[in-house]
N, C-alpha and C positions, 0 to 999 in steps of 0.2 A: 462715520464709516470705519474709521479707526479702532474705534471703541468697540465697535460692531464684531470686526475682526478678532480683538483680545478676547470678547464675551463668546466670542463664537466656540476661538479655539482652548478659551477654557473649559466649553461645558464638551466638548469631545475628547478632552484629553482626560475628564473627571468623572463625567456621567458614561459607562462601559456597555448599556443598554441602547441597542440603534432605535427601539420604539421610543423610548424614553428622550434620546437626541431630539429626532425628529420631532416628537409634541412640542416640545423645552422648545426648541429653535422653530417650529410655528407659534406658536403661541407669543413670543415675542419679536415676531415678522423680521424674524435674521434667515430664511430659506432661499434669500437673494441673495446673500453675499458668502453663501458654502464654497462658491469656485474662490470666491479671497482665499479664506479663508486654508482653503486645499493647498493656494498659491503659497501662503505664509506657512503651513506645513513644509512644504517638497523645498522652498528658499531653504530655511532651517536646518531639516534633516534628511535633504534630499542623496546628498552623498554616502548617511549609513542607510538610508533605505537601497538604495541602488547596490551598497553594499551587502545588504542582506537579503536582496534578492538572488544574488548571485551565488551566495551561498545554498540558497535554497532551492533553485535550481542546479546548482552541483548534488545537492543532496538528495533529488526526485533524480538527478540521472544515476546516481550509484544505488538506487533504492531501485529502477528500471533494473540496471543491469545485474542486480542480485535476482530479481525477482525474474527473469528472464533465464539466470543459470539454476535456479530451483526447477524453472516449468521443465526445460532441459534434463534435470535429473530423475523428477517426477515420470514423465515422458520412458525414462531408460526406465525407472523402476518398475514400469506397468509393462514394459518389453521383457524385461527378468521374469516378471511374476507369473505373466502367461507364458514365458516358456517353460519356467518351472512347471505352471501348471499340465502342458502338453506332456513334459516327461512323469509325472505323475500317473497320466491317464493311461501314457506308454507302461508307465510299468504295472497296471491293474491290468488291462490286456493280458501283459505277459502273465501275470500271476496267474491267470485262469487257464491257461495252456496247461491240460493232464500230462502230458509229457516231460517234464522236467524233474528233475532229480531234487528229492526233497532239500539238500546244501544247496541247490539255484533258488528255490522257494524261500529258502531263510533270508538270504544272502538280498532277494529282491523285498521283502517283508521289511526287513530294513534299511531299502533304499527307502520304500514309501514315506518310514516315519521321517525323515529328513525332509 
């Protein structure tokens, strides 16, 4: 069982393919002793895995909260963009007003290109 255990967690720490594990550890009826085997993992390196869990959950929560103050921004920029767009429209309106003095006509001609 022992033995079992070394051969186990050497073809998982060697062999990087989980199909290739799995045949490799059927094939020489080690598919019992994988929870050892886990057991002898997490004994081992249980404290930097826990370790680097927690790291990576600090790093999914500031990857949340970035991603969270972009949708926020996104958000205001599609707020900007349709108002721009409504003062846009405001000033085509205006432009087709015959009554205006051709200096208001200029003067709005180049709001629009802005």
């Amino acid at each position: 069982m022992d033995i079992g255990v070394i051969l186990g967690g050497m073809i998982l720490k060697h062999i990087t393919s989980n199909t290739k594990q799995n045949k490799l550890m059927g094939l020489i009826g080690m598919r019992h002793i994988e929870n050892e085997i886990d057991k002898l993992v997490y004994d081992e390196y249980g404290d930097k895995l826990d370790e680097k869990d927690k790291e990576i959950e600090k790093k999914d929560n500031e990857i949340k909260t970035k991603d969270n103050e972009l949708k926020t921004k996104d958000k205001k920029i599609d707020e900007l963009n349709q108002t721009n767009e409504e003062y846009k429209n405001k000033l085509k309106e205006l432009n087709k007003t015959t009554n205006l003095p051709p200096e208001a006509k200029k003067i709005i001609n180049s709001m629009m290109l802005l």
